[in-house]
C-alpha positions, -999 to +999 in steps of 0.1 A: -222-088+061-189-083+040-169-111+044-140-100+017-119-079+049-129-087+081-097-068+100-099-040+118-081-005+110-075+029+116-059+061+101-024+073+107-012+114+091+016+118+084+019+147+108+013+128+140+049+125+150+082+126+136+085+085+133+056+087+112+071+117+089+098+092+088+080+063+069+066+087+049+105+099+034+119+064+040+088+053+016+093+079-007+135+078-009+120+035-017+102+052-048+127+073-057+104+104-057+104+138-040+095+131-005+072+168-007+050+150-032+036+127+001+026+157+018+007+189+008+028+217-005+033+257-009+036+271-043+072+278-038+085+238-031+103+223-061+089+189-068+091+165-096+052+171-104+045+211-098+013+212-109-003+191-078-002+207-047-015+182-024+001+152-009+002+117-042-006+093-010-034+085+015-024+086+052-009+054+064-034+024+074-029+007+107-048-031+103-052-056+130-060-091+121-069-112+154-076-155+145-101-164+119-098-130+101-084-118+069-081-098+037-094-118+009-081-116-031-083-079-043-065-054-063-054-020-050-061-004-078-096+011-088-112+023-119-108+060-122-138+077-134-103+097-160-131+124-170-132+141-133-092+133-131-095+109-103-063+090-097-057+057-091-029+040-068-006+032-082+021+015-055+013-002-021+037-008+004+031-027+032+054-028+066+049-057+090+046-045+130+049-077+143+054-117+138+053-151+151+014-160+144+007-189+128-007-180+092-013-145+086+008-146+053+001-120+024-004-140-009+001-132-049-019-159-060-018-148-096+022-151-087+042-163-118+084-163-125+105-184-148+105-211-123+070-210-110+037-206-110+025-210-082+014-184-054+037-164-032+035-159+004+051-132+025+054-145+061+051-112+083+085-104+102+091-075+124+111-044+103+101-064+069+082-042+038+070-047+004+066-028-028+049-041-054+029-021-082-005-020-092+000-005-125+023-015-156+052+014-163+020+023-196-002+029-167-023+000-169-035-022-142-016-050-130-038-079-128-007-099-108-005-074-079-037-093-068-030-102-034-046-109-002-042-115+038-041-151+045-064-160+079-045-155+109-050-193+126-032-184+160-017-150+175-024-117+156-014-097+135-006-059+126+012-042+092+004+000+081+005+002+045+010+029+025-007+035-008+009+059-032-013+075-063-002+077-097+018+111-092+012+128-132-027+128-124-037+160-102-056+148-072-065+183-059 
């Protein structure tokens, strides 16, 4: 068995109620893009990328972690296979659903500043989200945005995330 994720999850559209549309434009007013490039589009929508017509992210990702399980170091970004146009993602955002377990933290360990470096944890708190990127602004990968869920060691937890594909490559 895989031992890398051993959370549970499930698939949320976009379209499944108008809190949900809402993360969607809050995420994409976050990125300063066109909130039509997270869903699919008619010809006639203005958008900052009018060659793609379908939506640049994947439907939000509901996890559950209960005790003992976690996420363990991994990038979000994959190799493209660039000669069928395949995008990668190129921005995750994760919003935290709930708090007060007892690990459960999200950790950079490839985490480095001018003061430290050392790894960084994100303790999960209700209403809290992060951004970080998986690719450099010359659209190569971001070794540093490793990250992984720390084990939950009492309560559980839940977060959605939100990955967002490198918008100038046409997913279609």
């Amino acid at each position: 068995s895989d031992s890398t994720r051993t959370s549970f999850n499930s698939w949320i559209s976009r379209t499944k109620s108008p809190i949900v549309d809402s993360v969607f434009r809050r995420a994409a007013d976050l990125l300063q893009m066109d909130e039509a490039l997270f869903r699919n589009r008619a010809a006639d929508d203005a958008v900052q990328v009018p060659e793609s017509r379908g939506a640049i992210c994947e439907r939000l990702q509901l996890v559950h972690y209960s005790p003992g399980q976690q996420y363990t170091p991994h990038h979000d970004f994959a190799t493209p296979d660039l000669s069928e146009g395949q995008p990668t993602r190129f921005a995750t955002i994760l919003f935290y659903l709930n708090e007060g377990m007892m690990g459960g933290e999200t950790s950079f360990p490839k985490y480095v500043n001018a003061d430290t470096k050392g790894q960084l944890k994100v303790k999960p708190q209700v209403g809290k989200a992060i951004l970080f990127y998986n690719q450099l602004p010359d659209g190569n990968y971001d070794d540093f945005s490793q990250h992984a869920a720390l084990p939950v060691k009492q309560g559980e937890k839940w977060l959605t995330n939100l990955w967002v594909w490198d918008p100038y490559m046409n997913i279609d």
